[in-house]
Every structure is written in structure tokens, then in C-alpha cells.
N, C-alpha and C positions, 0 to 999 in steps of 0.2 A: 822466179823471175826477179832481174836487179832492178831496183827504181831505175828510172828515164835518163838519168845524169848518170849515173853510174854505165849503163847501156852505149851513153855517149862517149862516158871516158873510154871504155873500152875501144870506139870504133876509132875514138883518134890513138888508139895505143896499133891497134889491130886491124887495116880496113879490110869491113867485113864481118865482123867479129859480130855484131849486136844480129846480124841477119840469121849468124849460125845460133846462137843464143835463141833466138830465136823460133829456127827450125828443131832444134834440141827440144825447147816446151814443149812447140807441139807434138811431137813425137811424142813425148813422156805422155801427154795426157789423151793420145788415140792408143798408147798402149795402156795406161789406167784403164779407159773406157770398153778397151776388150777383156782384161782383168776382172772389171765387174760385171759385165757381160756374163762371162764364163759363172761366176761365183753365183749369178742371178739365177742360172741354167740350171746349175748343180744341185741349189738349193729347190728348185722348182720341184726337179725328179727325185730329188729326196723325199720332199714332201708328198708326192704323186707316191711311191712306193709305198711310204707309213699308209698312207688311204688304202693301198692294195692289200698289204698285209692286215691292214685293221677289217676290212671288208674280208678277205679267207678265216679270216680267227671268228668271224661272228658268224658265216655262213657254216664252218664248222662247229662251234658251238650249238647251231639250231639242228643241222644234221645228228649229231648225238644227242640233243635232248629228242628228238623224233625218233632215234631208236630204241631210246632207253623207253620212251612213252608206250613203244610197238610190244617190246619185249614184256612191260611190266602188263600189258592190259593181255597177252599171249601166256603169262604164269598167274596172270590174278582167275581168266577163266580156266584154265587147266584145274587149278586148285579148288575155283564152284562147279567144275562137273565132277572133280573125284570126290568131294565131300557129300554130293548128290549120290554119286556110285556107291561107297559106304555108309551113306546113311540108308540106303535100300538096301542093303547088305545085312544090315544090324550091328552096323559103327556110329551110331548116336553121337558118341565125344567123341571118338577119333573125328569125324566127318565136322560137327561142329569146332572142332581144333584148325582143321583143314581149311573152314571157310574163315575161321578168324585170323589166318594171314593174310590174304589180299586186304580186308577189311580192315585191318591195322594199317598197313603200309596208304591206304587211298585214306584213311582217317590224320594219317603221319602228314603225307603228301596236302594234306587240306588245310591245316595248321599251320602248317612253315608259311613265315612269311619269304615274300622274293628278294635274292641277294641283292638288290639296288635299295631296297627298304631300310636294312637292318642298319 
């Protein structure tokens, strides 16, 4: 916007002029204000989606650690009934071999500290 005098030189140059001037501003700044509107919007559902996507990455990360948890406790007893089955057999150290992988892997698993710690 021109200072007040300057607005007046024009209208005695132009009658009329300082009115369009004017209506010009405010134009410009109902068009800024939808401008930032829009940018406000944008930025809103950007942000809205990173929360979606951050919320799928962690409901999937829980889902694989609950089947790896499913799986590893489905081969840890597989491995104490077959070492049971050979040790009635007359597999003594096979059978004690047999039960000391689950028992490694739950001794592994007890040790490690959790990736937020380290």
C-alpha cells in the first residue's frame, strides 16, 4: 500500500485510482489468506499421514515380534519333546544337544538388552 499522500496524488492524477488501489490490496490479501489456508491444510494431512504411517510401522513391528515369539516357543518345545524322545531312546548327548538349543536361544534372548536401551 502507498502512504496516504502518495494515494491522494494519484487520485488527483487518476479519479478513482486510490479506490482501485485499493480493491487491488484487498484482493492480494483474501488471496494470501487462501494461500495460507491451503498451505495450513496440506501441512495438517501430511502430518495426519506420518502419524498413520508411524502407527502401521509399529502395529507391524508388534505383529512380527508375536510371530517370531509364536514360532520360537513352537521349535523351542518341539526340540524338549524330541530330546525327551531320545533321551528314552538311548541318546543321552544327542538328546542333551537337542535340549541345549532352545535353552541357548531363551538364555540369548534374556541377555540382550532392548533396542531403545542400547
Amino acid at each position: 500500500m502507498p502512504p496516504p499522500a502518495l494515494l491522494q496524488h494519484y487520485e488527483s492524477i487518476v479519479p478513482g485510482a486510490a479506490e482501485r488501489i485499493l480493491r487491488i490490496a484487498e484482493s492480494e490479501l483474501g488471496h494470501r489468506h487462501l494461500q495460507e489456508d491451503f498451505a495450513t491444510q496440506a501441512n495438517i494431512q501430511a502430518q495426519q499421514k506420518q502419524l498413520s504411517i508411524a502407527e502401521d510401522q509399529s502395529k507391524s513391528s508388534y505383529r512380527s515380534d508375536m510371530v517370531g515369539q509364536f514360532f520360537g516357543a513352537i521349535v523351542s518345545i518341539l526340540c524338549i519333546c524330541g530330546s525327551i524322545y531320545l533321551a528314552d531312546n538311548g541318546q543321552p548327548w544327542v538328546a542333551a544337544a537337542l535340549a541345549g538349543l532352545p535353552m541357548a536361544g531363551i538364555i540369548r534372548a534374556l541377555r540382550e538388552k532392548p533396542k531403545a536401551a542400547r
